[in-house]
Phi, psi and omega in degrees: 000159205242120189274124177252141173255146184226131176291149187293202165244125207236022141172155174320149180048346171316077175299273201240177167195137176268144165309090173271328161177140181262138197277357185224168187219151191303127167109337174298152157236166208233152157314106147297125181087021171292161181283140199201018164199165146234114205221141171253142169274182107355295154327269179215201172233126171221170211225127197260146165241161189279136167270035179179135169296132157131211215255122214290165153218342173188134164234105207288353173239155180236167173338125155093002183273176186253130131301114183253144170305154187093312218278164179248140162294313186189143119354113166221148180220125209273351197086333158330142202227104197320156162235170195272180180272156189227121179315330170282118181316122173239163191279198196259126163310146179236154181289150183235152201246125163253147141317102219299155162330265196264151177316343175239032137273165230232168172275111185292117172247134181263122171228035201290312193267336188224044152254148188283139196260038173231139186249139181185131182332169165277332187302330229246329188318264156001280179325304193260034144262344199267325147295014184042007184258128172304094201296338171312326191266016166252129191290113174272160184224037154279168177301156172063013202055060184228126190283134199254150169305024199231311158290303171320294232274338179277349182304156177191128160355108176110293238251119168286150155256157237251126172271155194266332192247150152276114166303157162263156175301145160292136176259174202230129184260115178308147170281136160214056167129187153329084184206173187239140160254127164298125168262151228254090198213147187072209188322283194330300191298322159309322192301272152343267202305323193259352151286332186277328187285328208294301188305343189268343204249301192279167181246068165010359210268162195233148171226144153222159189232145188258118188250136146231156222258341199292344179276332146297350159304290185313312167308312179310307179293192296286353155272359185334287170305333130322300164326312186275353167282351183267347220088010199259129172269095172268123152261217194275307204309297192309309169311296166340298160297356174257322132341280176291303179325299180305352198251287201285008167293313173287331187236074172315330184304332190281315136342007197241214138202151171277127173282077239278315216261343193235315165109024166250160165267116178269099177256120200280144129282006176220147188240104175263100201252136217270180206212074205259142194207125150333060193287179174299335163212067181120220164241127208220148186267090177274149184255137172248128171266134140084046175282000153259006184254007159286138191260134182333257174001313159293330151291321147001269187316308175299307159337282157340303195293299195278346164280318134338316178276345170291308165276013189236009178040044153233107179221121169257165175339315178271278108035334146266013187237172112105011182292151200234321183200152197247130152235134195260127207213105183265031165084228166307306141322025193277311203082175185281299169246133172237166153233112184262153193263153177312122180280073192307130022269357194303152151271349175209171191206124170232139190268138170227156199255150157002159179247092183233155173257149197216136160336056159287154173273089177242104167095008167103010168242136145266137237200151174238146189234146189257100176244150178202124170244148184269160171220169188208137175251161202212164165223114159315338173273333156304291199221133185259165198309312200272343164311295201291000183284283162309331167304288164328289205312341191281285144004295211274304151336316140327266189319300184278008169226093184294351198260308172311309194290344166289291208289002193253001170301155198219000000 
């Protein structure tokens, strides 16, 4: 009998997820719970398991295509043998729960008999409970047929609702010579799609500030050693991250996100600050959680610990979300300026640059100093030039009195 599996629902807000590759082909037999997709989210790349022993018989997305949750993913014959129908009323199947396989895989849920099939946020979900409106009776104009709050709040009896955005045509680029194509897929295509909604939604502006770093140079060089009796490699960052935590205590608003759905400000009391870096197959956000009860050494580590898992491609879900403010940083390779785009829904981002030593003006003297800038993009819609303004200068202050940035640790 032919088991249809519908992909589960595989993380908050988690809608869809595309196809990077399948580990089985029609006519394979399969395990329970062996791994048998690899599909990227939004989220992350997770590894799908069979919720049944027994024969691929047919598989509906290929390699690079979009899944929407609910839809079945694949076929299986389960061996199962249909029984006739019985006159006597049963009850309505629930869903059942397996255990996930592999480590950076998910729990599987059957949800063939009992999910509502209209694709939509939990946000958007939420919203058209909070309207009394049925979502089954809204025309969606989201991707993939997926109803968007935007589709809710136009709704009316009778009435389609009106997309607030026009898409634009896809443009088609002329062949002229000698090139290669790519398909535009995986990281790269996530990647893509989450710089563009950020750039389309938040309302951009740049601050950049001149740090000077030397009196923290000298502290670092004198924890060296210490650090590496813990094990610790100490670099810039972790200071950095204490800094900024300690700035956004004073200045919440930069802490915050807009609920596009509820018309609220979500101001965080709590700090996960995301690490955005250069991975092995694109650009990826690691979250150090609860980064103001960490002690330097201790962000250190994490840090490290979550960049590793990163370049070993076991980063799990959580370990990629759930960022409260971003800070983006290429090390040595930092450069003089940047404007890094906004880790959408956070309200700020801050890039930070190279260390070099330079000529400055201390006391009616010139001096070489170990300098460095920071820049921060803000949404605007939020928060204004002097939050972010002011946010730095507090930052800045820090970094550049290392005894002060102790004292404000907690």
């Amino acid at each position: 009998m032919a088991f249809k599996f519908h992909l589960p629902d595989i993380g908050e807000g988690v809608v869809e997820g595309e196809i990077v590759s399948w580990k089985v082909k029609v006519g394979d037999k399969v395990k329970l719970d062996q791994p048998i997709v690899e599909i990227m989210t939004d989220k992350a790349t997770v590894e799908i398991p069979s919720p049944r022993a027994g024969t691929i018989l047919k598989i509906n997305f290929t390699d690079g295509q979009i899944c929407p949750v609910g839809q079945i993913l694949v076929e299986i014959d389960d061996g199962a043998i249909a029984s006739s129908p019985s006159p006597s009323p049963s009850p309505s199947p629930t869903p059942s729960h397996r255990p996930a396989a592999a480590a950076n895989a998910i729990e599987v849920v059957d949800v063939s008999a009992s999910r509502e099939r209209v694709l939509a946020t939990p946000a958007t979900r939420r919203l058209a409970r909070q309207m009394g409106v049925e979502l089954g009776r809204v025309v969606p104009t989201g991707k993939h047929g997926r109803v968007t709050t935007d589709d809710v709040k136009k709704f009316t009896p009778g009435s389609a609702p009106v997309p607030t955005r026009a898409a634009h045509a896809p443009v088609a680029i002329a062949r002229g010579g000698d090139e290669e194509r790519i398909p535009l897929r995986g990281m790269r295509k996530k990647i893509a799609e989450s710089m563009a909604r950020s750039v389309g939604t938040a309302a951009h502006f740049t601050y950049v500030e001149e740090i000077d770093m030397t009196e923290l140079v000298l502290v670092r060089e004198r924890a060296k050693a210490r650090a590496a009796e813990r094990g610790v490699k100490l670099n810039y960052l972790p200071f950095i991250v204490k800094a900024i935590v300690s700035g956004l205590k004073k200045w919440p608003m930069l802490n915050a996100s807009l609920d596009e759905s509820t018309q609220e400000i979500v101001r965080k009391k709590y700090y996960h600050v995301g690490i955005a870096a250069q991975g092995p197959h694109g650009l990826v956000v690691t979250v150090v959680r609860d980064a103001d009860h960490r002690s330097i050494f201790d962000l250190s580590r994490e840090i490290d610990r979550l960049a590793e898992a990163v370049r070993n491609n076991t980063a799990t879900r959580d370990e990629l979300s759930g960022s409260t403010f971003t800070v983006s940083s290429l090390g040595k390779l930092g450069g003089v300026l940047a404007t890094p785009i906004i880790n959408f829904p956070e309200v700020a981002i801050v890039g930070v640059h190279k260390i070099e030593e330079k000529p400055a003006v201390r006391g009616g003297q010139i001096v070489i100093r170990h300098l460095m800038n920071l820049s921060i993009s803000v949404d605007h819609r939020l928060a204004d030039g002097w939050d972010g303004a002011m946010f730095l200068q507090d930052v800045k202050a820090l970094l550049e009195d290392p005894t002060t940035m102790f004292m404000e640790m907690v």
